[in-house]
N, C-alpha and C positions, 0 to 999 in steps of 0.2 A: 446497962442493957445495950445490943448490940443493934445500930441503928444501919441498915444499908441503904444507901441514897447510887440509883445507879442513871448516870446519865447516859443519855442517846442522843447523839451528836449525828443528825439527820442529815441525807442527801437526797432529793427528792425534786421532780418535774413539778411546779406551779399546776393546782386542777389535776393533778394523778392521782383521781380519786382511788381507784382502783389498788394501784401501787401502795398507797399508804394504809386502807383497811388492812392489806395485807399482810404488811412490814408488821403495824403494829397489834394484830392481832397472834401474831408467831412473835413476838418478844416480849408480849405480857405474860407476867406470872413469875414463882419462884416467894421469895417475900421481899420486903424493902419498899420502898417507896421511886418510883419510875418517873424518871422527867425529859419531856422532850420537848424543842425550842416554840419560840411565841409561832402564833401562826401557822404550826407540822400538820393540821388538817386541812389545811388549804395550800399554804406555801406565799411567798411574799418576795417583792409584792403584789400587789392586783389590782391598783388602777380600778379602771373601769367594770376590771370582771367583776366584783364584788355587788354591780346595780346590774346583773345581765340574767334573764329568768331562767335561761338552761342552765346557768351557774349553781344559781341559789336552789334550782331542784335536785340538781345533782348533789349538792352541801349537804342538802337537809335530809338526802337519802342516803349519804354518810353518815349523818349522824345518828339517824336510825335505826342503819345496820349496826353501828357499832354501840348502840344502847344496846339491843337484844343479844348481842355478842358479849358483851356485861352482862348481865342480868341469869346466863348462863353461866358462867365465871366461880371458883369456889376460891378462898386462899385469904390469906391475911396480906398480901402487897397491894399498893395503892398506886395510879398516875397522877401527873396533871401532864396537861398535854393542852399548847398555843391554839386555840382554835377562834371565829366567828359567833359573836351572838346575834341574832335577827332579831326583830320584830315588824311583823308584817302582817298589813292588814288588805286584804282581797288580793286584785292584779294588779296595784301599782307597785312604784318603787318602794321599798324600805321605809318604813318610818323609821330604822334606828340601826343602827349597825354598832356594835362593840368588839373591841379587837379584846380578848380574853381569857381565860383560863379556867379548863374545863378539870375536876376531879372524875375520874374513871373508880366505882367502886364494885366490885366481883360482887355478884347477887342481887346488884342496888340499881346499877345501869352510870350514865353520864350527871355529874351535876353540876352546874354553873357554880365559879368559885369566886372570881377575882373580873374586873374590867381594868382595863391600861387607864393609869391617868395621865400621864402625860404625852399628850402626841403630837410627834415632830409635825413641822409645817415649815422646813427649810430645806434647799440642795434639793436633794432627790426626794424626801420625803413629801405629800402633801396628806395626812390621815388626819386632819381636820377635816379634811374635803371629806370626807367618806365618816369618820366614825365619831360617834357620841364618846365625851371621856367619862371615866368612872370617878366614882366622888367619896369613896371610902378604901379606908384601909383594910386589909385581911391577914386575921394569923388562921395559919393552921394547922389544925393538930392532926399526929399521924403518932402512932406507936406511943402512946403516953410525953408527947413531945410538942411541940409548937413552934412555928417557921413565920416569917415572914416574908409574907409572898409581892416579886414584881413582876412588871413586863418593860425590858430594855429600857428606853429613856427613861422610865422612873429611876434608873439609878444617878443618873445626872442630873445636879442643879443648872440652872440658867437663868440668865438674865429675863429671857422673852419666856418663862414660864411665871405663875403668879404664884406656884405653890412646890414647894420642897418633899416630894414623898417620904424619903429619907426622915425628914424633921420631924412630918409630919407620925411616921408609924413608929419615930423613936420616941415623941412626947407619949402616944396612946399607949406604946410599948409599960414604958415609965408609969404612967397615973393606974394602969392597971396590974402594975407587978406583976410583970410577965416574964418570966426567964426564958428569952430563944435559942434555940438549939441551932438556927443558921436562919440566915437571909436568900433566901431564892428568885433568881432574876434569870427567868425564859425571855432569851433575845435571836432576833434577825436581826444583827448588826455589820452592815457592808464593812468591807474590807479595805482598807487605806495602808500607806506608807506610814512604818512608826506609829500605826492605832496600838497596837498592843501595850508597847510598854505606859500609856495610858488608861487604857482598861485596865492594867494590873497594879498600875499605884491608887487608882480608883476604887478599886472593888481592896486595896487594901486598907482605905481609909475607912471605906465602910464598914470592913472587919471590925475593923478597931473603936469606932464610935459604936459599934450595936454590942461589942465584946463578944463576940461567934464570928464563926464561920460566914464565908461569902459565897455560895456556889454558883454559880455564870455558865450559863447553857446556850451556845451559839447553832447557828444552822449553817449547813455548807451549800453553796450553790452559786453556779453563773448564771444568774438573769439579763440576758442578753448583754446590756455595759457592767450591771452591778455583779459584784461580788462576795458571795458569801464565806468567809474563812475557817467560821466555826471556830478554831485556836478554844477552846471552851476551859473551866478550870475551873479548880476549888481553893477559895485563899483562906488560909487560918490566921490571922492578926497579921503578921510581915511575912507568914513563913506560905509560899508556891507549895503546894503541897499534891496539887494531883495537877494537869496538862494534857489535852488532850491533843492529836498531831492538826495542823494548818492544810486546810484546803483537800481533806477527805473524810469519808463518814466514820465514827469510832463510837463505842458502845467501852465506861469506865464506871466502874463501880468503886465507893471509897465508903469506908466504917465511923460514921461521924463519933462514934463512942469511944475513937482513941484520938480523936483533935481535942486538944486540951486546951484551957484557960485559965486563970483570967492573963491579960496582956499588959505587960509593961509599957508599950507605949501607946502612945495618945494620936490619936488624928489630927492630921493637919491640912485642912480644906481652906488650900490658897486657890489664889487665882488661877494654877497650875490644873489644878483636880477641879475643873467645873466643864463643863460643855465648850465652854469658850477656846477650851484648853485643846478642843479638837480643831479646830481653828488655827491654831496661832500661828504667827507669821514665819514665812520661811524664807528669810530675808536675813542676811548677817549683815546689821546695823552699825557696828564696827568698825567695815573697811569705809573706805572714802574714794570715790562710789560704793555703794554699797552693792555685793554681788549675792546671786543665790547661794542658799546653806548648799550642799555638797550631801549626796548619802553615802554612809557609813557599810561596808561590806554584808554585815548583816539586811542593814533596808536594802540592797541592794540585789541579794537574796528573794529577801520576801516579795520584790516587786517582780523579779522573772519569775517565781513560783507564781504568783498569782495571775501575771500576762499568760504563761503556758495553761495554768488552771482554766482562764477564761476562753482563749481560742479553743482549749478542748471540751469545753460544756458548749460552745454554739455550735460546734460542727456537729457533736453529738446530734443536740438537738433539732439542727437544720439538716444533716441526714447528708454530711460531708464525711468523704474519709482521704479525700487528694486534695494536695493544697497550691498552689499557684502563688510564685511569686516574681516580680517585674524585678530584676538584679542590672543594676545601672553602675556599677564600679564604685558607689558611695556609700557612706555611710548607715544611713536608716536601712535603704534596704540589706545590706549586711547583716544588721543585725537584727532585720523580722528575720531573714532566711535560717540565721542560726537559730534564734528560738522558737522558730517552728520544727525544725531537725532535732532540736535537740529535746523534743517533746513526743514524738512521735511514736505511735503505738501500734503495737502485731497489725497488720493488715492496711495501714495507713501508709500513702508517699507524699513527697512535695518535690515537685520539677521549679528550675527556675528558668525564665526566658530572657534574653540580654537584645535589645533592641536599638544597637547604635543607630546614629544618624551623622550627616555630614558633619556633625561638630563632636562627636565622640571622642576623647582621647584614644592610643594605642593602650594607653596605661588604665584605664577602663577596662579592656579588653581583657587586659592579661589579669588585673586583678578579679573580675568574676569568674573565670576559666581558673584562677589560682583557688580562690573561696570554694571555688563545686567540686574542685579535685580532693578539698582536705573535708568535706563533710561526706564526699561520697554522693552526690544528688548529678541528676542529671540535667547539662543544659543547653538547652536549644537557642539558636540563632534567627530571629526577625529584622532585620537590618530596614531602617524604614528610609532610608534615603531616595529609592528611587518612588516609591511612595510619597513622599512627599514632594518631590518634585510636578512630578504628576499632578499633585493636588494645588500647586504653584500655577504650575503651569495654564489648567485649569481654571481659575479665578482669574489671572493675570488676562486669556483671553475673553472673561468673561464682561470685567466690572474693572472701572476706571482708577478706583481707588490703588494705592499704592500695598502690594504685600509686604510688607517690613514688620519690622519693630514686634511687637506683640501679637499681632496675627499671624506672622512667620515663624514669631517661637513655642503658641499655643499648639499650633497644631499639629504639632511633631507630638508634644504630649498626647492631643486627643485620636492620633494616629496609634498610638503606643494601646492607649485602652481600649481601644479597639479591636486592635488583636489579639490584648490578654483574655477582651472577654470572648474571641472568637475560639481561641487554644479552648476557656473555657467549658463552651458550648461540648466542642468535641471531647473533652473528657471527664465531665462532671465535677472539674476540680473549683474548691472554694478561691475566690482571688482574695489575696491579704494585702490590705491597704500598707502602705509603707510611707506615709506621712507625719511627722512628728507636730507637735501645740507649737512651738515655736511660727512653725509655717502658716498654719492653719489660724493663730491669731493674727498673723498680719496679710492673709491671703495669698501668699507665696505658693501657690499651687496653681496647676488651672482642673477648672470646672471641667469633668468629663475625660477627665485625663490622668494626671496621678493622681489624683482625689478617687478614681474609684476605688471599688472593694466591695464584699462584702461586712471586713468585719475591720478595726482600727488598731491594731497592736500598740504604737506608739503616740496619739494622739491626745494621751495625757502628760508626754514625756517632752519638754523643754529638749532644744541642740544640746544645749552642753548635758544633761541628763543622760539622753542617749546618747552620747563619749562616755561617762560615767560607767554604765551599764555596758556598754560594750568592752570598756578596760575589762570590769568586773568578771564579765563570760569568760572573756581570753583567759584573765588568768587563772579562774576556777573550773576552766573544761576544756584544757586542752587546744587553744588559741585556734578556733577554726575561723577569726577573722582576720586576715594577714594583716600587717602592720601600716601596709604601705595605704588600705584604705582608711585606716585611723588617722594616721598623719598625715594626709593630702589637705586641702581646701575645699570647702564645700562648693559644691557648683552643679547646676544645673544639666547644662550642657546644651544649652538649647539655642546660643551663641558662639560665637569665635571667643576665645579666651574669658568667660563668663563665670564669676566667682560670686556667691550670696552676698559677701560683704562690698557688692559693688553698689548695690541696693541697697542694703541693710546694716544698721550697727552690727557689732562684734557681738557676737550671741551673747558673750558672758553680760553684758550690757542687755541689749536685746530684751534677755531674758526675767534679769530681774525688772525691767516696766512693766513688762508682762504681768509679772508675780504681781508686781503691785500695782495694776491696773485690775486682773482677774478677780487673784483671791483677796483684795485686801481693798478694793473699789477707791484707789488712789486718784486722783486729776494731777494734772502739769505742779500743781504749789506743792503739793507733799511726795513728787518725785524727784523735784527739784531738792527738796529739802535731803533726800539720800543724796543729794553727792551727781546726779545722773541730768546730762548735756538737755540744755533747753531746748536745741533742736531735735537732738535724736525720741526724745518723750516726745515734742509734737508734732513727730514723724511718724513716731509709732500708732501712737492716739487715730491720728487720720489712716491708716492703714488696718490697724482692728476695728475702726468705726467702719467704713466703706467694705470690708469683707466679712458684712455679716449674712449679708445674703447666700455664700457659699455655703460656711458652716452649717445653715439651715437645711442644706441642700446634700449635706456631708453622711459619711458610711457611722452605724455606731460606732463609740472608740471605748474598749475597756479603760473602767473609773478606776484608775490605783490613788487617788491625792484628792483632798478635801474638797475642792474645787474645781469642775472642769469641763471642759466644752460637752454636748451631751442631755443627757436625761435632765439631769439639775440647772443646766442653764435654760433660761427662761428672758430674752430678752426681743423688743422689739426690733424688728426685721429693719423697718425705714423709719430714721429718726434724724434728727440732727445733732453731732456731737461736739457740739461748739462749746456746751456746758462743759464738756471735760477739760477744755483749752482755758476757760477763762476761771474758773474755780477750784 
């Protein structure tokens, strides 16, 4: 019998109620059974919207247009479709909230089918805070057939979980001899570096232990840092069998009555295929010191498709269509400039402005006049030197204290954001931060000065990352970053002869404390133990301890890596980080 299973790989505004009745009432119908990602009636995630009563009116008055909208409906096709269940009693808050999955049946109207059991409560996630989890398993049958039905982290095991869904609806599977026709998992699952080929050795194990079909239903979308990829598929035992494209909306239908089985191999649910596995260290343990892993041209790929994905959902949404960016003859900004150019869509520009000062190089000069000539972008001149003088000048006769040192080299910066946001003002353009996590962990910016933006291209992206990724551009698009800004030294400029490593360890150094200070909550004993200098760890330690106050204070930065300053960091503003030093 011929079964069509047709997925709908959503793009959709958080609360578009309107947009969404609409979508899914013009693509229901035909026959098959219809599935679109956890959450597609509200969108995800929602925070606080989920406890706000315009919210939950407007919800419920989706959900009852689109019962009566069912209940009209003729046809043998079925949905499920990610939605909200309430429960609510008068005007207060919520007594219950469940993240869940609604069947749509033509003549019948909506019926509650599934609740999520497992809910993350790490990084970005916090849906404990909001939702009650569900306590039973669900098959369901459609066309003389029967599925097993999830929602996203149910298909990962974990440690910090008490219960296995998987396990769980393979025993019930088992004791009631139940033959599945496939495994169904609607997920809003953010977008990272190298998540894919995890999700598909995952969902391939899963194949394999339920012996059916895996089908994996992702949603696509930029919520403001997070990223939705969608990449969505269907896996039959080992074999990739359908794909849906990264980082846009696609509508795939696939005939589960020519996926055959049974499967020659077995599952192998190592440490590799668990939640943990999305985690794991990105650290080559190897060398002596140990240095960060290196991306491979593919992840390399997927992280500039997803940077351009992300800058072009928040200007969308923020109601930008010109882009602004500070071009300094270095590095990061180079390479925002390029991936915003090289994203850019009918009716959309980006200028860039070069703002030397008494310490500028010549070779500064000619290298952003060389980069605007080969993208084609237009660039203007703010030279702040006499400006800053002035403002020298000015304190000097004001206050006794000495202008040097770090007040003399902030303010050239907070002179610089000043005028981007004044360009700004006059022509509506969004300003793009151009600071990379390397900086930003050890406070190597100043406050009010290159730390502005609106939005953070690079601020998940370690120094030596962005080299990476700017090799990568050059070589796969026509090299619009000259070479000569690749292979300089990083520097400021904000001194006479002033280079990062005058400061700061060597990035490639640098950066792996970083890694394993951030993602892997290492102290001075287990950075030592890489291989990595006991002074430069309790250098770094005190310089990302002491600049947390900035961060806090910092532009969002799109999340491409498991870990990262932003939405999911979560830490105290004023503390003392002595604990890091001594343990």
């Amino acid at each position: 019998m011929k079964t069509m299973i047709h997925l709908h790989q959503t793009h959709h505004t958080v609360a578009d109620f309107a947009a969404i009745y609409k979508h899914i009432t013009e693509v229901l119908g035909g026959d098959g059974l219809h599935l679109f990602p956890e959450l597609y009636l509200t969108g995800y995630p929602l925070q606080d919207l989920v406890l706000q009563r315009s919210f939950i009116d407007s919800y419920i008055e989706l959900q009852n247009k689109l019962d009566e909208w069912a209940k009209k409906q003729t046809g043998s096709w079925r949905a499920l479709v990610g939605g909200l269940f309430y429960e609510i009693e008068g005007e207060s808050l919520p007594k219950k909230i469940q993240n869940g999955i609604y069947e749509i049946v033509p003549g019948v109207g909506l019926k509650r089918l599934y609740a999520k059991r497992l809910l993350p409560n790490y990084d970005i996630f916090d849906e404990q805070k909001y939702f009650s989890a569900g306590k039973t398993n669900t098959f369901y049958d459609f066309n003389g057939e029967t599925y097993g039905i999830q929602i996203c982290e149910d298909m990962w095991a974990s440690s910090v979980h008490e219960i296995d869904p998987c396990e769980l609806m393979l025993k019930e599977a088992q004791e009631r001899k139940l033959n599945l026709k496939a495994i169904i998992n609607l997920s809003a699952s953010p977008f990272e570096a190298a998540k894919k080929s995890k999700r598909l050795e995952r969902a391939r194990n899963i194949s394999l232990l339920f012996e059916c079909p895996f089908i994996y239903l992702n949603r696509v979308g930029g919520e403001d840092e997070i990223l939705f990829d969608g990449t969505s598929f269907v896996m039959n035992g080992s074999e990739l069998v359908k794909e849906l494209p990264s980082f846009k909306a696609a509508m795939e239908s696939v005939d589960l009555s020519l996926l055959k089985g049974p499967y020659s191999e077995k599952p192998n649910f190592h440490q590799e295929n668990t939640w943990e596995s999305l985690f794991s260290p990105r650290i080559n343990t190897s060398l002596n010191p140990a240095v960060l892993k290196s991306w491979s041209d593919e992840e390399c790929l997927e992280v500039l498709q997803a940077l351009q994905f992300g800058l072009q959902e928040y200007a969308r949404k923020s109601g930008f269509k010109k882009f602004l960016v500070a071009l300094s003859g270095g590095m990061d900004s180079a390479l925002v400039l390029a991936i915003t150019k090289l994203c850019l869509k009918p009716g959309q520009s980006v200028e860039a402005i070069y703002m030397p000062s008494v310490h500028s190089a010549s070779l500064s000069t000619q290298l952003s006049e060389e980069m605007c000539r080969r993208l084609n972008i237009p660039l203007s001149y703010l030279p702040i030197k006499f400006l800053h003088s002035t403002v020298k000048n000015t304190f000097t006769q004001t206050f006794a204290e000495p202008f040097v040192g770090l007040t003399d080299e902030n303010v050239q910066s907070r002179l610089r954001g000043a005028l981007l946001y004044t360009r700004s003002n006059q022509t509506g353009a969004m300003v793009i931060n151009t600071s990379n996590k390397s900086e930003l962990a050890v406070g190597y910016s100043t406050q009010y000065g290159d730390s502005v933006g609106a939005i953070s291209l690079l601020g998940d992206l370690y120094k030596t990352e962005v080299y990476g990724l700017a090799n990568f551009v050059n070589k796969h698009f026509n090299s619009p970053i000259p070479e000569g800004i690749i292979d300089r030294g990083p520097s400021a400029e904000l001194r006479a002869n002033q280079l990062d490593q005058d400061s700061l360890p060597p990035y490639s150094r640098l950066d792996t404390i970083l890694e394993g200070i951030l993602s892997y909550r290492l102290g001075k004993p287990q950075l030592m133990e890489l291989g990595l200098p006991e002074k430069e760890i309790i250098k770094v330690l005190e310089l990302y301890s002491k600049s947390e106050y900035k961060r806090a204070q910092f532009c969002p930065i799109l999340k491409v890596k498991a870990k990262s300053f932003g939405f999911g960091y979560r830490v105290p503003i004023s503390k003392s980080y002595n604990y890091q030093l001594e343990y």
